[in-house]
C-alpha positions as CSV (number, residue, x, y, z in Angstrom):
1,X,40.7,80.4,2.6
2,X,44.0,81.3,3.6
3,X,45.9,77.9,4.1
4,X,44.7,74.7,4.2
5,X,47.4,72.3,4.3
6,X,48.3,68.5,5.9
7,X,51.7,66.8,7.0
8,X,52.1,63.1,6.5
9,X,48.3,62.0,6.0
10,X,45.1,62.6,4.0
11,X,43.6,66.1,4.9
12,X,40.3,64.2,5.5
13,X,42.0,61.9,8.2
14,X,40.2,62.7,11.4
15,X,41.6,63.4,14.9
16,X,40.7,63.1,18.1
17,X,40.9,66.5,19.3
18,X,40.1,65.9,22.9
19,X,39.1,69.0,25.1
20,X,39.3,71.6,21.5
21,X,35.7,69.6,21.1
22,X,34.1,70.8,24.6
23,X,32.6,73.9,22.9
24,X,30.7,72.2,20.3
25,X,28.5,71.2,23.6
26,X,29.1,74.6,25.0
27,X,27.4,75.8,22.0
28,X,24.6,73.4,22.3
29,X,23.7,74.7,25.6
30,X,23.9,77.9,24.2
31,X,21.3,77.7,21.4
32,X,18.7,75.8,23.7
33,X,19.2,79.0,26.1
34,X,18.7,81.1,22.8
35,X,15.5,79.3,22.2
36,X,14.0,79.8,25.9
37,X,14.6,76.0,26.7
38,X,17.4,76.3,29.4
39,X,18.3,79.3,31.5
40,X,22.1,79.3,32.5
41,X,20.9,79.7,36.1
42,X,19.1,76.8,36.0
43,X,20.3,74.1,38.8
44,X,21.6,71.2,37.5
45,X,19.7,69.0,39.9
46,X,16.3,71.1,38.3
47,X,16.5,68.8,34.9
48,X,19.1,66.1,36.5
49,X,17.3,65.5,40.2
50,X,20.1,62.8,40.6
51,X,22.7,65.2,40.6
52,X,21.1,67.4,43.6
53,X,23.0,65.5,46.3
54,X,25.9,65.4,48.0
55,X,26.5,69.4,47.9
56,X,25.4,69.4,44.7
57,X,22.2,71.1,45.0
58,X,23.0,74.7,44.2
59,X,25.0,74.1,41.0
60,X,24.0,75.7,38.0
61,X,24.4,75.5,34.4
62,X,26.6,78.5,34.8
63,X,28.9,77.4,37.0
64,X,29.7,74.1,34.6
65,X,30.4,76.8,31.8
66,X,32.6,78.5,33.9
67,X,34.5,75.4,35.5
68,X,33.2,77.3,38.8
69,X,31.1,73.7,40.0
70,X,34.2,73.3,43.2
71,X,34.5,69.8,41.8
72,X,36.8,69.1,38.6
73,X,36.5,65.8,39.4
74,X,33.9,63.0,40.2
75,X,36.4,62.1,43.3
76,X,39.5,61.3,40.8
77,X,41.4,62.3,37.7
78,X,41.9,58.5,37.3
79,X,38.3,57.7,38.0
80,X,37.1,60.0,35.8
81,X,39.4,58.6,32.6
82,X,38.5,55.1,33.6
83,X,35.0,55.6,33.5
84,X,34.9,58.1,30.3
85,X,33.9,55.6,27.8
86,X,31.0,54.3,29.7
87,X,28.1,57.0,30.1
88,X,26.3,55.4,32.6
89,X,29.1,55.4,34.8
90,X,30.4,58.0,34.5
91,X,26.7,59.7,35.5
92,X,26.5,57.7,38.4
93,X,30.3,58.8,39.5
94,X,29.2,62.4,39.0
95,X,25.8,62.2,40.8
96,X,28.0,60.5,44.0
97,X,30.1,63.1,43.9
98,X,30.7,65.6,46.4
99,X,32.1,68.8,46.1
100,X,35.7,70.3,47.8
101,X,34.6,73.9,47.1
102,X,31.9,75.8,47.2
103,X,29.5,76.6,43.9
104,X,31.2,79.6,42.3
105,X,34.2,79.4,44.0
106,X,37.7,79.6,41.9
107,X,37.5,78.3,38.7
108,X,39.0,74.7,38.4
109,X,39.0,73.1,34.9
110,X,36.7,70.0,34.6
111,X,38.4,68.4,32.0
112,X,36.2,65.5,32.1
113,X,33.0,65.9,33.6
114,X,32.1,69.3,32.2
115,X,31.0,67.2,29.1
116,X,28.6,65.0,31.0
117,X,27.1,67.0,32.9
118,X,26.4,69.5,30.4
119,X,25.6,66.6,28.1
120,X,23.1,64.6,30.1
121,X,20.9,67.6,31.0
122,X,20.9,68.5,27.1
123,X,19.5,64.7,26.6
124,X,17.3,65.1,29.2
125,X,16.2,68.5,28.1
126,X,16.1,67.6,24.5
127,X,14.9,64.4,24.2
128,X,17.5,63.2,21.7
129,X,20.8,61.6,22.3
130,X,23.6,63.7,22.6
131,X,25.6,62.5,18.8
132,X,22.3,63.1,17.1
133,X,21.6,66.5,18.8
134,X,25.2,67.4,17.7
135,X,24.5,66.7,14.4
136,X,20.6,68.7,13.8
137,X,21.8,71.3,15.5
138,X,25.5,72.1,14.3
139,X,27.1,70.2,12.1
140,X,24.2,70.2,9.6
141,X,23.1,73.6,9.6
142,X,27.1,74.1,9.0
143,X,27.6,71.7,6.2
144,X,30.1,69.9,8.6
145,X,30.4,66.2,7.4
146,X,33.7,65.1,9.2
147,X,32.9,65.6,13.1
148,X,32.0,63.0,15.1
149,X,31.5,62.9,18.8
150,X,31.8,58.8,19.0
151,X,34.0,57.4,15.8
152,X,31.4,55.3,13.7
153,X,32.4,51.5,12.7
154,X,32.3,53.2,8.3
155,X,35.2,56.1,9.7
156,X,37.3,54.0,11.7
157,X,39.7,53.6,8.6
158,X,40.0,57.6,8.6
159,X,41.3,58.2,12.0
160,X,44.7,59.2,13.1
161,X,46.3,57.2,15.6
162,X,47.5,58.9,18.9
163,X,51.3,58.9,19.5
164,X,52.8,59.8,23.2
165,X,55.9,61.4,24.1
166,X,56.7,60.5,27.6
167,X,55.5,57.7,30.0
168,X,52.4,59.2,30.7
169,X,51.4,60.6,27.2
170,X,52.1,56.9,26.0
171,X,49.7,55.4,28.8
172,X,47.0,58.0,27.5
173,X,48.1,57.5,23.8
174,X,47.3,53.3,24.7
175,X,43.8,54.2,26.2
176,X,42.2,56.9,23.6
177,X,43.7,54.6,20.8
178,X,41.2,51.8,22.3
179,X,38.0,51.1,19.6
180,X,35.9,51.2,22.4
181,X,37.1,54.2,23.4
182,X,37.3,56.3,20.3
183,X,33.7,55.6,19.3
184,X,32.2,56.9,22.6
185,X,30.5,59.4,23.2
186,X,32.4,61.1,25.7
187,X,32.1,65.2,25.3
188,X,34.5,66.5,26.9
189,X,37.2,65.0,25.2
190,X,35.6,62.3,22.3
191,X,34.9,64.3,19.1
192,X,36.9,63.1,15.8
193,X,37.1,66.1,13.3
194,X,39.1,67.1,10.2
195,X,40.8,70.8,10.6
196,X,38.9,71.9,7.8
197,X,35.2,70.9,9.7
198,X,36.8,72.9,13.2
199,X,37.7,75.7,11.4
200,X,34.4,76.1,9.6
201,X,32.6,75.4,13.0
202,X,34.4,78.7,13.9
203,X,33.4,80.5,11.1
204,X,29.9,79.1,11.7
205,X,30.0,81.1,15.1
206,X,31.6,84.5,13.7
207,X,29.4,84.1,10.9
208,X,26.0,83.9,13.4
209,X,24.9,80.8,12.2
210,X,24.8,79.3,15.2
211,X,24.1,82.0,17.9
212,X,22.8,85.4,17.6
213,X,25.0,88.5,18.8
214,X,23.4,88.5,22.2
215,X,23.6,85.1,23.0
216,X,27.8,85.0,21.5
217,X,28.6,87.8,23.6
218,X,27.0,86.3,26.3
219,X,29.3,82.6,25.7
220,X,32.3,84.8,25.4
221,X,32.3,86.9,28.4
222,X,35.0,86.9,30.8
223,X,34.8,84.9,33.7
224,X,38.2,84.5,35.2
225,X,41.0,87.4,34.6
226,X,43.7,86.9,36.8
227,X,43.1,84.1,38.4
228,X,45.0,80.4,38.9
229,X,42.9,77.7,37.8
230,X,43.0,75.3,40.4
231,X,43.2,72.0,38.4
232,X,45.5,73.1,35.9
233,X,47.6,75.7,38.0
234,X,48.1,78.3,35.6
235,X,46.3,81.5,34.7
236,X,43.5,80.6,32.4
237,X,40.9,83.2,30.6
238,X,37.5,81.3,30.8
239,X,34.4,82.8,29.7
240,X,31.0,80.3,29.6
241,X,32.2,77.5,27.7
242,X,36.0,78.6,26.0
243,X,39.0,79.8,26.8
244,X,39.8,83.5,25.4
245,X,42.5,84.6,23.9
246,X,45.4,87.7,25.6
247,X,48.6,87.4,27.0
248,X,49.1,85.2,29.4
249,X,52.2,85.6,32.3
250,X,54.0,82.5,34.1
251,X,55.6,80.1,32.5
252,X,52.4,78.6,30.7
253,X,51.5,80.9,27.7
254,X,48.0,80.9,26.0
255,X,48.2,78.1,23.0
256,X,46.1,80.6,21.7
257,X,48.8,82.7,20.7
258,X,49.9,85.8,23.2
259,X,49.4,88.1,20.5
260,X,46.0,87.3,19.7
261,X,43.0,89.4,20.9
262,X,41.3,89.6,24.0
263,X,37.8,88.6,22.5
264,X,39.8,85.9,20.7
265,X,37.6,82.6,21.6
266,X,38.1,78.9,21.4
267,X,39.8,76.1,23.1
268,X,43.1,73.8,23.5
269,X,42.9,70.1,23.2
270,X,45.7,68.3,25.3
271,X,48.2,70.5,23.7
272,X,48.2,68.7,20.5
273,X,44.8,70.0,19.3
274,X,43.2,73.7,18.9
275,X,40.6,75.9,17.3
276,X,39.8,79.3,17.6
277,X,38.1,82.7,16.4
278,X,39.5,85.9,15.9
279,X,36.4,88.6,15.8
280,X,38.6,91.2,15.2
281,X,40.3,90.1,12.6
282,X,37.8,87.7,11.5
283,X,40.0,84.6,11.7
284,X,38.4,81.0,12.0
285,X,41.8,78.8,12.9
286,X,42.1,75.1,13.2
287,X,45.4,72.9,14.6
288,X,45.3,69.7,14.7
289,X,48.2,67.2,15.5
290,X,48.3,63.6,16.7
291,X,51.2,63.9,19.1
292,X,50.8,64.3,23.0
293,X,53.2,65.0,25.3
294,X,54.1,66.5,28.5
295,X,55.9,69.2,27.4
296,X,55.8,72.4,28.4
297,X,57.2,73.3,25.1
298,X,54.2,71.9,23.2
299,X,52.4,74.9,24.4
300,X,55.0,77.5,23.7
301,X,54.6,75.8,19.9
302,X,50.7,76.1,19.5
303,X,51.4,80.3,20.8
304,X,54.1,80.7,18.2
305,X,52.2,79.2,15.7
306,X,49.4,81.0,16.4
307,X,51.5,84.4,16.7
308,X,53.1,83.7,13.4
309,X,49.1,83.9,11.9
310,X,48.4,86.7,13.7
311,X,51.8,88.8,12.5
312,X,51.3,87.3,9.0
313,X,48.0,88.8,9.2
């Protein structure tokens, strides 16, 4: 341990780190792959026959990982928050759905849907809810006892409220501050942790605890070098199921440090939240704040911070 340290509140208080928790499902798809359960060519529709309509037929597993589906949305950003905390919904938006680009077309985050989709064909795969899944198959074998994808009734007392800077951070502040929906399960954007836990789920990961060599290199390839995401309109390094670390031009730099190594893996969370690992240097890094805004100076603050690690290193 290098530094473990907290700024106005318990370091067990846990936060909602929004889109910083879309690997821990990443990884989940990854071990059932591991185990010969999934293949990440595998068409959606194959273990979700719902899905297969509307243009939908021909999108794999792969494509999700890669934010490469040509829909990153269900028909609406706004749809897609509104129906979040309500599972069934939200499937039934996404199996209506119909794509604007093709399967494997340019990558366009999926900032909300990536999690159900991913997450519905692990239940339906699996057998086993997606919060208990989570839990045998990660945070368990990891010793990780303050995650939670869905906030239970016994840790509501732990969390830390959202705050919002700007109109539109406070509107989202309002809604993820909601009971009903911080305990849902919502995977994209709905798992409560402690910086200690994500930074141990990190180490899990460099450690092999969780996925063998082959399978980690496989999660961390590069999938999009160079190109404009769509959605978010700035140069993002995807691999199948993260966002990698390098340089990044334009006026967006990588939160996760422009310093930091090219095989450097992990993910932001609304700029307020990250967690990431440094193979190289064998660095397991947690963020966590409970501030959103719409700055673009947030951003520039997460790749400072995370340059100051990496030159301290």
């Amino acid at each position: 341990m290098v530094l473990d340290r907290s700024f106005g509140c318990p370091a067990d208080s846990l936060f909602l780190i929004f889109s910083a928790g879309k690997p821990y499902t990443s990884v989940l798809v990854h071990r059932l792959v591991q185990r010969g359960e999934l293949s990440l060519d595998d068409p959606v529709a194959s273990h979700w026959p719902e899905f297969g309509q509307h243009g939908k037929e021909t999108i794999t597993l792969r494509h999700v990982l890669r934010h490469r589906t040509g829909m990153a949305t269900a028909g609406s950003s706004v749809g897609d928050v509104a129906a979040m905390a309500d599972w069934e919904w939200s499937l039934r938006r996404i199996e209506r759905a119909t794509p604007t680009g093709a399967p494997g077309s340019g990558p366009a985050y999926q900032f909300v849907t990536f999690g159900f989709i991913l997450g519905e064909v692990l239940r339906r795969v699996s057998g086993v809810p997606l919060p208990d899944l989570l839990r045998t198959e990660v945070l368990e074998p990891l010793g990780l006892r303050d995650t939670y994808l869905g906030l239970s009734a016994a840790q509501w007392d732990r969390r830390v409220p959202l705050r919002g800077r700007g109109a539109l951070p406070r509107g989202v502040a309002a809604v993820v501050n909601r009971r009903s929906t911080r305990s849902a399960v919502i995977p994209s954007a709905g798992v409560s942790a402690t910086a200690r836990d994500l930074a141990r789920f990190y180490q899990g990961l460099l450690d092999g605890r969780l996925l063998d060599t082959a399978t980690l290199a496989e999660a961390t390839t590069p999938t999009s070098d160079g190109e404009t995401d769509r959605f978010v309109r700035a140069l993002v390094r995807w691999s199948q199921g993260f966002q990698l670390g390098g340089a990044r031009e334009g006026a967006w730099p990588s939160p996760l440090g422009q310093r930091n190594g090219r095989r450097t893996f992990g993910h932001n969370g609304s700029n307020c939240c990250i967690g990431w690992a440094d193979p190289e240097r064998g660095i397991a890094y947690a963020y966590l704040t409970d501030l959103i805004s719409d700055r673009l100076s947030d951003v520039a603050h997460h790749s400072a911070v995370a340059d100051a690690v990496i030159d301290a290193w």
